[in-house]
mmCIF file of the protein (N, C-alpha, C, O) and its ligand, coordinates in Angstrom:
data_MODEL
# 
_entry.id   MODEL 
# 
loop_
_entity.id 
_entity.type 
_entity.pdbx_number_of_molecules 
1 polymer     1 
2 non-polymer 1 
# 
_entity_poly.entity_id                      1 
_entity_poly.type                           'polypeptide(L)' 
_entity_poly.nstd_linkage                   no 
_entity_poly.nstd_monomer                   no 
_entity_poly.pdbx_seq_one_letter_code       
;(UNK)(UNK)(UNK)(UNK)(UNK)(UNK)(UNK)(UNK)(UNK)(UNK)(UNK)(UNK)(UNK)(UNK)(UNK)(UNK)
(UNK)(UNK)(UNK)(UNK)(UNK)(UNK)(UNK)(UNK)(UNK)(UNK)(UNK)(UNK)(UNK)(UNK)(UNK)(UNK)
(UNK)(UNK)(UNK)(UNK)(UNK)(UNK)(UNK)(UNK)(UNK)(UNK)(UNK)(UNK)(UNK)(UNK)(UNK)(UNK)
(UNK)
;
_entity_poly.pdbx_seq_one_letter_code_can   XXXXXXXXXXXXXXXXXXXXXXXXXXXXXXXXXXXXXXXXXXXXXXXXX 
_entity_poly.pdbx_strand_id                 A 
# 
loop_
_entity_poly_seq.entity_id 
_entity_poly_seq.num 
_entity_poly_seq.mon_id 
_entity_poly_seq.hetero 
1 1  UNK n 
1 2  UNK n 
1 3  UNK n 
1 4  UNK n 
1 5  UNK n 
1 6  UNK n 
1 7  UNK n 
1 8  UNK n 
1 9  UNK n 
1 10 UNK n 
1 11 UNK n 
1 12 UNK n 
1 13 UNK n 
1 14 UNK n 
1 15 UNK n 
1 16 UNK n 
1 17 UNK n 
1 18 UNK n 
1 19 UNK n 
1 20 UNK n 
1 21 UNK n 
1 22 UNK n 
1 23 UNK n 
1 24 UNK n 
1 25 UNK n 
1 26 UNK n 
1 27 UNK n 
1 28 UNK n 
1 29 UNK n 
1 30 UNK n 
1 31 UNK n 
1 32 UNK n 
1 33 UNK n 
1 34 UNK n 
1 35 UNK n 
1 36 UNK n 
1 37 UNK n 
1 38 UNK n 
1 39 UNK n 
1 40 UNK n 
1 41 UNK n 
1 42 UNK n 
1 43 UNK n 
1 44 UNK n 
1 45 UNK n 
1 46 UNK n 
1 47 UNK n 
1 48 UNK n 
1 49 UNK n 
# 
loop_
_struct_asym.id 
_struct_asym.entity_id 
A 1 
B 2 
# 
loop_
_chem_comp.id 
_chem_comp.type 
_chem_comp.mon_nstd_flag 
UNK 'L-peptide linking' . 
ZN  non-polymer         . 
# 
_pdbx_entity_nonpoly.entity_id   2 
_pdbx_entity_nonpoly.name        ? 
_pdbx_entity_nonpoly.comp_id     ZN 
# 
_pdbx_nonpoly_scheme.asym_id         B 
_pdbx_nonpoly_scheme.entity_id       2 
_pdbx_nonpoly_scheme.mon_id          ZN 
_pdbx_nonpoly_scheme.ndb_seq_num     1 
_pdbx_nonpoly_scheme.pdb_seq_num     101 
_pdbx_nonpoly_scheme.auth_seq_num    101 
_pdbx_nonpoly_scheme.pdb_mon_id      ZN 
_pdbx_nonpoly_scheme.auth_mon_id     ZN 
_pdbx_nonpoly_scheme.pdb_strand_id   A 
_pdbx_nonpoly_scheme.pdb_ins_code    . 
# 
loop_
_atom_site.group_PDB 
_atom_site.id 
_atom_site.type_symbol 
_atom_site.label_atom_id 
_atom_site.label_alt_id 
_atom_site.label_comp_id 
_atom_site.label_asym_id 
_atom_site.label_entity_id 
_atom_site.label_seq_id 
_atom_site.pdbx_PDB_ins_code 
_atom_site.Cartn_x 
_atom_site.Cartn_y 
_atom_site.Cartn_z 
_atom_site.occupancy 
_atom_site.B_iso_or_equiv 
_atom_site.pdbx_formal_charge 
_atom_site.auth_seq_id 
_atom_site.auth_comp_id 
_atom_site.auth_asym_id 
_atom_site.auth_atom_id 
_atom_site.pdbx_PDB_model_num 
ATOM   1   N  N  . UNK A 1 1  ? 14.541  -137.324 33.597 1.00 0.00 ? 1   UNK A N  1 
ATOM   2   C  CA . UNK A 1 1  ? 13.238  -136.780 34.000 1.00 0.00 ? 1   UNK A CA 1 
ATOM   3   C  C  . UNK A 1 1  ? 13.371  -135.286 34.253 1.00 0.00 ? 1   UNK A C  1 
ATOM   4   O  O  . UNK A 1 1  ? 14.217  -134.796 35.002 1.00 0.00 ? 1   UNK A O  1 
ATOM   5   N  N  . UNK A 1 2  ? 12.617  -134.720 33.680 1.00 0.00 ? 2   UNK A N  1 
ATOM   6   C  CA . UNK A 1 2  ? 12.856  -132.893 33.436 1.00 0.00 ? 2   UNK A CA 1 
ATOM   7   C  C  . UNK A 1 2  ? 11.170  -132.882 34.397 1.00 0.00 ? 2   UNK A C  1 
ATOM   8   O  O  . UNK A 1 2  ? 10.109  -133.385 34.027 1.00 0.00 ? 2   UNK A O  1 
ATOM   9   N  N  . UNK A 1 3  ? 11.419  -132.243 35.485 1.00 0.00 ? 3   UNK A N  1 
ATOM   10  C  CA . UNK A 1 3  ? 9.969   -131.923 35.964 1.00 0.00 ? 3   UNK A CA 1 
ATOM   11  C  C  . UNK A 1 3  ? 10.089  -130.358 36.146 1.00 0.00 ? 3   UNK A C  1 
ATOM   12  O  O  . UNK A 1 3  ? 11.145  -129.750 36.317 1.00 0.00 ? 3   UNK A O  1 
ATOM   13  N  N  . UNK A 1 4  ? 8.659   -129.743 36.071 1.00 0.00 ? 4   UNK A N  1 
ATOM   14  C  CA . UNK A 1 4  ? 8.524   -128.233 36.295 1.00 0.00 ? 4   UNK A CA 1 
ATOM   15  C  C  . UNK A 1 4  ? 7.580   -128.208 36.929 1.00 0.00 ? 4   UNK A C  1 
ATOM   16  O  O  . UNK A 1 4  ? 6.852   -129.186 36.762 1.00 0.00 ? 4   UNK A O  1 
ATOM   17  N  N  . UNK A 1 5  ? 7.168   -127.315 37.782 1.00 0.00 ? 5   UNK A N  1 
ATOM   18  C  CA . UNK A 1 5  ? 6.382   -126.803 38.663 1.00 0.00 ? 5   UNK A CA 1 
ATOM   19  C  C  . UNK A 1 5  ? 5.617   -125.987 37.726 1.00 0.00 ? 5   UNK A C  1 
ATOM   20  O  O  . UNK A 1 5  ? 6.175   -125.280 36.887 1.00 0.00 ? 5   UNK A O  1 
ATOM   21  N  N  . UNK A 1 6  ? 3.896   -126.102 37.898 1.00 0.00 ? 6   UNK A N  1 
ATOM   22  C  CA . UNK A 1 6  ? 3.561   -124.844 36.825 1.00 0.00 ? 6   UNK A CA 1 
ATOM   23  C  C  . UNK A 1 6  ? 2.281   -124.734 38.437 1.00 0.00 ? 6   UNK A C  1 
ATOM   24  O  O  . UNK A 1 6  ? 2.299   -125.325 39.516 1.00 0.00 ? 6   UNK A O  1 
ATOM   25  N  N  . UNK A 1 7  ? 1.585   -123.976 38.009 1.00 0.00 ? 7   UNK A N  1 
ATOM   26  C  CA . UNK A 1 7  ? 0.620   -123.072 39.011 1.00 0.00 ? 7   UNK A CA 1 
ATOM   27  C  C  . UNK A 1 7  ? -0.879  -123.102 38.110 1.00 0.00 ? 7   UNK A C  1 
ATOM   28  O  O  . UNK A 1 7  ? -1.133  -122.165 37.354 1.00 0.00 ? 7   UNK A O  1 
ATOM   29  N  N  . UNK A 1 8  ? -1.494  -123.850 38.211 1.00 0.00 ? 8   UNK A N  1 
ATOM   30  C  CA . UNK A 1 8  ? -2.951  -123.238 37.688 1.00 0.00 ? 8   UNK A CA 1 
ATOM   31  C  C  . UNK A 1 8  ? -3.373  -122.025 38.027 1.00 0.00 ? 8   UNK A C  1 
ATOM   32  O  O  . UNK A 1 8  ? -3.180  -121.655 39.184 1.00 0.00 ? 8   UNK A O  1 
ATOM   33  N  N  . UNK A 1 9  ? -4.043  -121.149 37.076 1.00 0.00 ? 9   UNK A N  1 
ATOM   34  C  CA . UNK A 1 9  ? -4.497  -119.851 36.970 1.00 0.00 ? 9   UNK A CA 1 
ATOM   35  C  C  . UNK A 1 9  ? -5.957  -119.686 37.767 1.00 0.00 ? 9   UNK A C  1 
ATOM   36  O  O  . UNK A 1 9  ? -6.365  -118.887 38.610 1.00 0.00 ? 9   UNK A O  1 
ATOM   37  N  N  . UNK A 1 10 ? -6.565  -120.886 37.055 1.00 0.00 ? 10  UNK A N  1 
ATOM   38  C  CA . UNK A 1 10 ? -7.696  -121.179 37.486 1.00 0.00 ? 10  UNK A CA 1 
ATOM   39  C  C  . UNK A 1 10 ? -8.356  -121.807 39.551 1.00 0.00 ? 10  UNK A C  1 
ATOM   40  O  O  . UNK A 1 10 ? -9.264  -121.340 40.237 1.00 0.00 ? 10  UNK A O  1 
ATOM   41  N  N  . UNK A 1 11 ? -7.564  -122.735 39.794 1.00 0.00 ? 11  UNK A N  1 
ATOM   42  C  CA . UNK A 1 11 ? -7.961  -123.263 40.801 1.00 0.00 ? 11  UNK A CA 1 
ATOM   43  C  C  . UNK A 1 11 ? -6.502  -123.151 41.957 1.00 0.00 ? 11  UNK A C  1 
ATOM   44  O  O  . UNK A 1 11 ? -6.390  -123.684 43.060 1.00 0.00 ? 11  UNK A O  1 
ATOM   45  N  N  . UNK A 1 12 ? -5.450  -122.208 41.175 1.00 0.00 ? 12  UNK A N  1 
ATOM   46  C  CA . UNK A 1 12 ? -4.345  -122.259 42.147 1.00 0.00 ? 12  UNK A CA 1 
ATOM   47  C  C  . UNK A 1 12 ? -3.597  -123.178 42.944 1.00 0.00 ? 12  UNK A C  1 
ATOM   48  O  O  . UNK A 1 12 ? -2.735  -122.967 43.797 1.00 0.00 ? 12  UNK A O  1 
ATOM   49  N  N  . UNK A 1 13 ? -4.172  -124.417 42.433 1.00 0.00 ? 13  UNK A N  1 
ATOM   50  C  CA . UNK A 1 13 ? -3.146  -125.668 42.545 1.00 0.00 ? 13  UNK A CA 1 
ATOM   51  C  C  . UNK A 1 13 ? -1.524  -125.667 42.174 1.00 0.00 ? 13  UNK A C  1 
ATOM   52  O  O  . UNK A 1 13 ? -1.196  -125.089 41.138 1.00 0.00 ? 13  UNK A O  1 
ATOM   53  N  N  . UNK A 1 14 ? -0.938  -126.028 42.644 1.00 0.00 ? 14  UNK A N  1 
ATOM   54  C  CA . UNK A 1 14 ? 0.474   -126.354 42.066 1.00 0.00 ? 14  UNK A CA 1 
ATOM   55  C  C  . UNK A 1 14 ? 1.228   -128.230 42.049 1.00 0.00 ? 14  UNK A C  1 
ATOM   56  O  O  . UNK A 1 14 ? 1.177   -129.113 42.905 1.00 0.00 ? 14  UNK A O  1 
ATOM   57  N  N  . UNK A 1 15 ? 1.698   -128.205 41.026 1.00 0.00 ? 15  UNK A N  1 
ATOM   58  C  CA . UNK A 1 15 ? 1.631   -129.372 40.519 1.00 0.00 ? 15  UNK A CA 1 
ATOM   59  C  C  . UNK A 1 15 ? 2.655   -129.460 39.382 1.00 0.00 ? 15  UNK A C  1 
ATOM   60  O  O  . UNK A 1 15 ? 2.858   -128.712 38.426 1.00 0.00 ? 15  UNK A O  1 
ATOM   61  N  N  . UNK A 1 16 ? 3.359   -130.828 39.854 1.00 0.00 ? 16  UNK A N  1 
ATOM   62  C  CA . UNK A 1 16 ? 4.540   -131.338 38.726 1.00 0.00 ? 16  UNK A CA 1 
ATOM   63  C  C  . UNK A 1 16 ? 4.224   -131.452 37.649 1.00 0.00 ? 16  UNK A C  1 
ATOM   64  O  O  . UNK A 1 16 ? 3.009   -131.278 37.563 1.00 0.00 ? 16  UNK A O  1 
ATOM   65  N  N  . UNK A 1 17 ? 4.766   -131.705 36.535 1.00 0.00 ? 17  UNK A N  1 
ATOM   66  C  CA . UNK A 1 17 ? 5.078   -132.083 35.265 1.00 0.00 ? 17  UNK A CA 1 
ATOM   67  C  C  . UNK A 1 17 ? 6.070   -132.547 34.870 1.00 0.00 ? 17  UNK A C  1 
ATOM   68  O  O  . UNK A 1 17 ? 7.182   -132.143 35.211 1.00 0.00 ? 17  UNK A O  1 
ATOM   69  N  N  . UNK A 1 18 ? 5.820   -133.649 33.934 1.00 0.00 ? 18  UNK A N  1 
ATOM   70  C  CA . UNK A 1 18 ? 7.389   -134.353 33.821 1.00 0.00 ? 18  UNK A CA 1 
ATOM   71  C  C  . UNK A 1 18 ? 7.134   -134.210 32.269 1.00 0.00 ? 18  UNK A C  1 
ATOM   72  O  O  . UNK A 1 18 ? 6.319   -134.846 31.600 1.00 0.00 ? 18  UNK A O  1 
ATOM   73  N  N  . UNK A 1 19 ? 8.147   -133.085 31.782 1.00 0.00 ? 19  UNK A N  1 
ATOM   74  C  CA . UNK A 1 19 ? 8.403   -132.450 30.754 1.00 0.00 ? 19  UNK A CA 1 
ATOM   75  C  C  . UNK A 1 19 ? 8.675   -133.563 29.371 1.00 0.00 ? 19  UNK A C  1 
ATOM   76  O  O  . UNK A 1 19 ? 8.350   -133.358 28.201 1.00 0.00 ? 19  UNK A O  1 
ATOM   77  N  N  . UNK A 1 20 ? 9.283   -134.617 29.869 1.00 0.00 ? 20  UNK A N  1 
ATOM   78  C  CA . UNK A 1 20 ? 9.620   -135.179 28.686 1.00 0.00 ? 20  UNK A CA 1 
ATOM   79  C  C  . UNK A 1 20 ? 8.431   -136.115 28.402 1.00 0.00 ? 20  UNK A C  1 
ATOM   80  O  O  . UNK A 1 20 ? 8.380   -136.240 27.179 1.00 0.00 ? 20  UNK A O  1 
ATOM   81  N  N  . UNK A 1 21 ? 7.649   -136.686 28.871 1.00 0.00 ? 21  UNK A N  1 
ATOM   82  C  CA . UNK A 1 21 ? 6.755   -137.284 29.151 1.00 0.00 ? 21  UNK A CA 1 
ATOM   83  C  C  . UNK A 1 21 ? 5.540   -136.499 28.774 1.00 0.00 ? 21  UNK A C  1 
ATOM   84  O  O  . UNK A 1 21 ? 5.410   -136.517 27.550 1.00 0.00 ? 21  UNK A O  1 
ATOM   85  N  N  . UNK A 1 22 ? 4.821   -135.977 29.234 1.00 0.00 ? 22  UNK A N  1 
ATOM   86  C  CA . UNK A 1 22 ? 3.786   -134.821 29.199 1.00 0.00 ? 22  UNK A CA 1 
ATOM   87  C  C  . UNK A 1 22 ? 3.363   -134.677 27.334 1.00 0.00 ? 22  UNK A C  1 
ATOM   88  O  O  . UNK A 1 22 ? 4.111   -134.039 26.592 1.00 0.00 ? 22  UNK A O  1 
ATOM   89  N  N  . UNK A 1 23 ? 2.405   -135.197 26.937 1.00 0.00 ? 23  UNK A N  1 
ATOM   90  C  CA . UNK A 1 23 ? 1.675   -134.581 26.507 1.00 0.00 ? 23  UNK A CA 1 
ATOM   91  C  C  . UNK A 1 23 ? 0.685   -133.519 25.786 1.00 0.00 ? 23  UNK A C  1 
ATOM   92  O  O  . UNK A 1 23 ? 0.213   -133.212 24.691 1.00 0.00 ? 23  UNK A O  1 
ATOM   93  N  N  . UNK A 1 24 ? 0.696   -133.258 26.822 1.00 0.00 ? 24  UNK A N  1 
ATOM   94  C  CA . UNK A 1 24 ? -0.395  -131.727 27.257 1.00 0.00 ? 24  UNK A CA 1 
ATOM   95  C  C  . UNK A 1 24 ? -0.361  -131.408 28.667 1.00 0.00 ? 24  UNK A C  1 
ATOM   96  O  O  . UNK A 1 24 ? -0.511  -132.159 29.630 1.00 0.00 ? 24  UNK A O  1 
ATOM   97  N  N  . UNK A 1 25 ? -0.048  -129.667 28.607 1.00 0.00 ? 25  UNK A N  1 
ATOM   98  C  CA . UNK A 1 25 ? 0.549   -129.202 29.461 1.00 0.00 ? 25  UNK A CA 1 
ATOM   99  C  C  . UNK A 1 25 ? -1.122  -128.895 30.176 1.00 0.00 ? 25  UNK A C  1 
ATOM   100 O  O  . UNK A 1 25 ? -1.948  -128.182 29.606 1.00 0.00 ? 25  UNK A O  1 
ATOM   101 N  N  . UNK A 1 26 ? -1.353  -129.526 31.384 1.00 0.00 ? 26  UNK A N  1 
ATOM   102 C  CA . UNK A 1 26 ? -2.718  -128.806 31.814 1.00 0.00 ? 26  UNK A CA 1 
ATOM   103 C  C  . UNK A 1 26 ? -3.068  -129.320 33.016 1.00 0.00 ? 26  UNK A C  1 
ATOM   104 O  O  . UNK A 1 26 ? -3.005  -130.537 33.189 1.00 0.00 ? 26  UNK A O  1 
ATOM   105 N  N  . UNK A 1 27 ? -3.526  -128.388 34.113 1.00 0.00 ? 27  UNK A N  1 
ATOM   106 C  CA . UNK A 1 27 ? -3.904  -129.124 35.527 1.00 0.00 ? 27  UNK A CA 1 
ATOM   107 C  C  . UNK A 1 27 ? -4.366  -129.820 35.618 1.00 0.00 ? 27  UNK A C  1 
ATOM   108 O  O  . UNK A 1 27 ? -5.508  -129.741 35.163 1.00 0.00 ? 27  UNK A O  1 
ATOM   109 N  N  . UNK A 1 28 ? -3.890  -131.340 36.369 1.00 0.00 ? 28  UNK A N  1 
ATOM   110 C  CA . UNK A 1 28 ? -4.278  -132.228 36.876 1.00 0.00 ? 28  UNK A CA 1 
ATOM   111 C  C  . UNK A 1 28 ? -5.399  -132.485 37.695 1.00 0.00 ? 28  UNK A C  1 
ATOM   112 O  O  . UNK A 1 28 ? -5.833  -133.578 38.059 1.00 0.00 ? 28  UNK A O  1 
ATOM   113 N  N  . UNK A 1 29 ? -5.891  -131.142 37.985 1.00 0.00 ? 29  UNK A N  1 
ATOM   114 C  CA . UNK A 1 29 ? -6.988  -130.773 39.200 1.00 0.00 ? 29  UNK A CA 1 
ATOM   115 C  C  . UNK A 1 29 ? -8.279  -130.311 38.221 1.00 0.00 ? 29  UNK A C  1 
ATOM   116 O  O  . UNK A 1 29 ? -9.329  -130.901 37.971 1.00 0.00 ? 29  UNK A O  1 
ATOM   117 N  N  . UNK A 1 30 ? -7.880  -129.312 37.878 1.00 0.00 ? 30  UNK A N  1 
ATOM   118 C  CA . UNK A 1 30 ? -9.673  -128.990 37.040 1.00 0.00 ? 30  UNK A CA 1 
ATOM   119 C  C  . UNK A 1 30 ? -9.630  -128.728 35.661 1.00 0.00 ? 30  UNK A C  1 
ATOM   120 O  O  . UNK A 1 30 ? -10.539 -128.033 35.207 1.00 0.00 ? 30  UNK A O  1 
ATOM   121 N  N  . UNK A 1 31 ? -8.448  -129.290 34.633 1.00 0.00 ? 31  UNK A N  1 
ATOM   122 C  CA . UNK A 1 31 ? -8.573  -129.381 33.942 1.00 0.00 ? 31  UNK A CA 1 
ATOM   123 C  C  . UNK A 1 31 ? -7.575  -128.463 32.966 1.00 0.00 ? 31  UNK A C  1 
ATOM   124 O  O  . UNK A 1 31 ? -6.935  -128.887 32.003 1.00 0.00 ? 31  UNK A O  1 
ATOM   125 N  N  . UNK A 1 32 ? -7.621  -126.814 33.573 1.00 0.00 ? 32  UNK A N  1 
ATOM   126 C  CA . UNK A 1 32 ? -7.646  -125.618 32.902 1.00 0.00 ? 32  UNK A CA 1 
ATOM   127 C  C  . UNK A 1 32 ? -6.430  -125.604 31.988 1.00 0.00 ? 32  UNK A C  1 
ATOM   128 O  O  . UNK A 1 32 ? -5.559  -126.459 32.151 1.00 0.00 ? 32  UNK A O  1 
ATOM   129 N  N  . UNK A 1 33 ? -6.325  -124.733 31.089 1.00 0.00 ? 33  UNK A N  1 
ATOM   130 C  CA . UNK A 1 33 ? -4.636  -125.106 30.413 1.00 0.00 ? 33  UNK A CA 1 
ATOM   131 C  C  . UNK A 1 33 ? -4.037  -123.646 30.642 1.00 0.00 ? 33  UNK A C  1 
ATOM   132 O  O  . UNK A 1 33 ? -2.959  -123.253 30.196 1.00 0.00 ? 33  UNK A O  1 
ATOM   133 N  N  . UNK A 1 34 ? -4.655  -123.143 31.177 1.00 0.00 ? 34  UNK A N  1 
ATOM   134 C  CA . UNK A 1 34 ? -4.077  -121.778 31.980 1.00 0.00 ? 34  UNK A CA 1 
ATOM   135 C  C  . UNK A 1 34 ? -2.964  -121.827 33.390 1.00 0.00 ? 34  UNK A C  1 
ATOM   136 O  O  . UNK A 1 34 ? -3.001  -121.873 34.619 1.00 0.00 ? 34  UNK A O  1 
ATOM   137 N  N  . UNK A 1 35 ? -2.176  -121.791 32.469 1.00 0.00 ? 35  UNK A N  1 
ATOM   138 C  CA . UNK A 1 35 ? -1.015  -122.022 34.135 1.00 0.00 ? 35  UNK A CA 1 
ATOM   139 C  C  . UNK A 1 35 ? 0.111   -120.736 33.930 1.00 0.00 ? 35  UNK A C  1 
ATOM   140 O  O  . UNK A 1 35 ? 0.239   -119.842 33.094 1.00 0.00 ? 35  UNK A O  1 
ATOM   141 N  N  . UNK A 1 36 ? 0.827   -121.138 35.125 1.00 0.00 ? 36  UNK A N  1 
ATOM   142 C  CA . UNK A 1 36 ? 1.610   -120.358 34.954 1.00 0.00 ? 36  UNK A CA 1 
ATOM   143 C  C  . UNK A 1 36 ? 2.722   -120.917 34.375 1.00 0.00 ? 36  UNK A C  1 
ATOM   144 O  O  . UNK A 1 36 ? 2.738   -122.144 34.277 1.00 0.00 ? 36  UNK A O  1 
ATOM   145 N  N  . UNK A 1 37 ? 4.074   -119.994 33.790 1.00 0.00 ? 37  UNK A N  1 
ATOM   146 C  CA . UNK A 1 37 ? 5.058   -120.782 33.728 1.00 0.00 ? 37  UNK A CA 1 
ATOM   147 C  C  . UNK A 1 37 ? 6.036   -121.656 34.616 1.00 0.00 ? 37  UNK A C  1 
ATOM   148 O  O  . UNK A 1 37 ? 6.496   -121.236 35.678 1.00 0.00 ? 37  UNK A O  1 
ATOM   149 N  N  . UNK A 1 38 ? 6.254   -122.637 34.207 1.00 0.00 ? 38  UNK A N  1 
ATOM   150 C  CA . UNK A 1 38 ? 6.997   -123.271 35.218 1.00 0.00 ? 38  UNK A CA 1 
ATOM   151 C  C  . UNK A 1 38 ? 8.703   -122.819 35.965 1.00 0.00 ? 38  UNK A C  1 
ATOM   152 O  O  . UNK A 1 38 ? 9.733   -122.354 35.477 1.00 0.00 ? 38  UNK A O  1 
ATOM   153 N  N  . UNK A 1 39 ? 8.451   -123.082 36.814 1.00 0.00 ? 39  UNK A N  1 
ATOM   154 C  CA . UNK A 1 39 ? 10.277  -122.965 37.447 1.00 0.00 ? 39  UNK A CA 1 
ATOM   155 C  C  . UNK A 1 39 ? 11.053  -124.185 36.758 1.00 0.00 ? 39  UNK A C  1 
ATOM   156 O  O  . UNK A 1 39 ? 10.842  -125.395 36.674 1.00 0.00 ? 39  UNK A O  1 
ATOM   157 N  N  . UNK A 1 40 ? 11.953  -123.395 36.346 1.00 0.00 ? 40  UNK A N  1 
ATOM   158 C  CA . UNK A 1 40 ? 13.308  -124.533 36.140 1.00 0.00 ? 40  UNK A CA 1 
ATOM   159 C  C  . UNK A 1 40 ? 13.584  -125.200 37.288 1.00 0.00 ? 40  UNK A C  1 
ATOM   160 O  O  . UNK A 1 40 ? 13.560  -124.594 38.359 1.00 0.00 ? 40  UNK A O  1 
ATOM   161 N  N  . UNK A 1 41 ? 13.884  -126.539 37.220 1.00 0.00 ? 41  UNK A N  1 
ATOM   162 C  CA . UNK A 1 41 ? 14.247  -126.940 38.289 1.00 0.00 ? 41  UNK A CA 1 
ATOM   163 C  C  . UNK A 1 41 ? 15.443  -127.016 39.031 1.00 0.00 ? 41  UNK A C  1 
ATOM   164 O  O  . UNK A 1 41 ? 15.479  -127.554 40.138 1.00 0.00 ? 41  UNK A O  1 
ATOM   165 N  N  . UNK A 1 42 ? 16.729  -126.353 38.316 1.00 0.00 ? 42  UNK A N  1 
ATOM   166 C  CA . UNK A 1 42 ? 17.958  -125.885 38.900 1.00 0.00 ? 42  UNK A CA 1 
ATOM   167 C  C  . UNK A 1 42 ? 17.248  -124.787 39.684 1.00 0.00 ? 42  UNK A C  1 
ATOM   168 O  O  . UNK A 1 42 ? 18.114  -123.916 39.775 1.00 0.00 ? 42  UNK A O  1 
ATOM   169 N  N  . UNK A 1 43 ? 16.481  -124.477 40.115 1.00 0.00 ? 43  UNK A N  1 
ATOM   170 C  CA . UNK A 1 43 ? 16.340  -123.008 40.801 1.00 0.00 ? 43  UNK A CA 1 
ATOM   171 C  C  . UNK A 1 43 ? 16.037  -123.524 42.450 1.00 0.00 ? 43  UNK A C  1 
ATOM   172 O  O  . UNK A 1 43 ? 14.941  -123.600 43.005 1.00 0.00 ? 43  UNK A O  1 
ATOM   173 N  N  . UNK A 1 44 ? 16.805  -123.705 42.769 1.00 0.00 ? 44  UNK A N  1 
ATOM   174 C  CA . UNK A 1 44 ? 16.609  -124.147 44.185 1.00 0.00 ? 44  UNK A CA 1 
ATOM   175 C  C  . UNK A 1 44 ? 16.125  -123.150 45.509 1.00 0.00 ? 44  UNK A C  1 
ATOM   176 O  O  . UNK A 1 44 ? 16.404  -121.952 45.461 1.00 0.00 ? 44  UNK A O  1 
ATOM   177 N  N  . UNK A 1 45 ? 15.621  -123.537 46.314 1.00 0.00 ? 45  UNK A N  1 
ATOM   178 C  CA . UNK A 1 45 ? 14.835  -122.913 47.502 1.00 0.00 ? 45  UNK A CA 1 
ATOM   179 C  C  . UNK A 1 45 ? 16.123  -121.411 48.192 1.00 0.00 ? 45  UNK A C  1 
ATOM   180 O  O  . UNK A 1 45 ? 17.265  -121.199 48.602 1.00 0.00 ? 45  UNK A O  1 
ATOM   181 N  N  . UNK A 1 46 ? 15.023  -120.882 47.930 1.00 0.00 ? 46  UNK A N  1 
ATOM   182 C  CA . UNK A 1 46 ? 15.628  -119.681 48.177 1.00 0.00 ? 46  UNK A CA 1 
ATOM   183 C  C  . UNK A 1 46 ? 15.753  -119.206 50.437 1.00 0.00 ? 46  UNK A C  1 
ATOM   184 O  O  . UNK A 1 46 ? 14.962  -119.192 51.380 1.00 0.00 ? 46  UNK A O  1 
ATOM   185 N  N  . UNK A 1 47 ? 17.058  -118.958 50.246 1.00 0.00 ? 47  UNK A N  1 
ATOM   186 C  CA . UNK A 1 47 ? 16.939  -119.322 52.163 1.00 0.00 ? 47  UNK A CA 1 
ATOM   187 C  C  . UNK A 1 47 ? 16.102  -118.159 52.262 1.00 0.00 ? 47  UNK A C  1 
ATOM   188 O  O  . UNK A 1 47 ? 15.977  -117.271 51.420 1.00 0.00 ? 47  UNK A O  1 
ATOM   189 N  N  . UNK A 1 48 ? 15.542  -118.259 53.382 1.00 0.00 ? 48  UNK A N  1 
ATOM   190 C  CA . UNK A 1 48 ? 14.771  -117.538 54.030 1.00 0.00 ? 48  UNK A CA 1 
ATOM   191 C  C  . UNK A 1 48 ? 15.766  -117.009 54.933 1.00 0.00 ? 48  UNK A C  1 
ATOM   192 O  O  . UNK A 1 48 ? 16.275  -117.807 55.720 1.00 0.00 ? 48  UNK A O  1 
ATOM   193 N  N  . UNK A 1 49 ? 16.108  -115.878 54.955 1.00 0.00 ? 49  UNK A N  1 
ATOM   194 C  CA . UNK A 1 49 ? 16.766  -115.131 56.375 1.00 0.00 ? 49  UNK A CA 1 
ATOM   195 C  C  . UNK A 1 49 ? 15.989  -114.027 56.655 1.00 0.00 ? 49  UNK A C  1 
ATOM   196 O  O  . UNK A 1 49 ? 16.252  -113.318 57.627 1.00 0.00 ? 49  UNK A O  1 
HETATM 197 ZN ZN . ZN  B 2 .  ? -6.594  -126.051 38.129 1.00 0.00 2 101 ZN  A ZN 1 
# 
């Protein structure tokens, strides 16, 4: 399971995708196919100090 984080442009939702699976890449929320690109998911949480 390959998931990415993408960002709607439109309604600023953020929301999974499961890359291998998927379709069509497009918010789950209002539709738009305007997103952003997704984060790899090796990119882990960056500490906050
Ligand atoms: Zn949206």
């Amino acid at each position: 399971m390959v998931e990415a984080v993408y960002r709607c442009a439109k309604c600023g939702k953020e929301f999974k995708l499961d890359l291998e699976t998927v379709r069509e890449v497009r918010c789950s929320y209002c539709g738009s196919k305007i997103l952003y690109k997704p984060r790899p998911k090796v990119a882990r949480r960056v500490k906050a100090i």
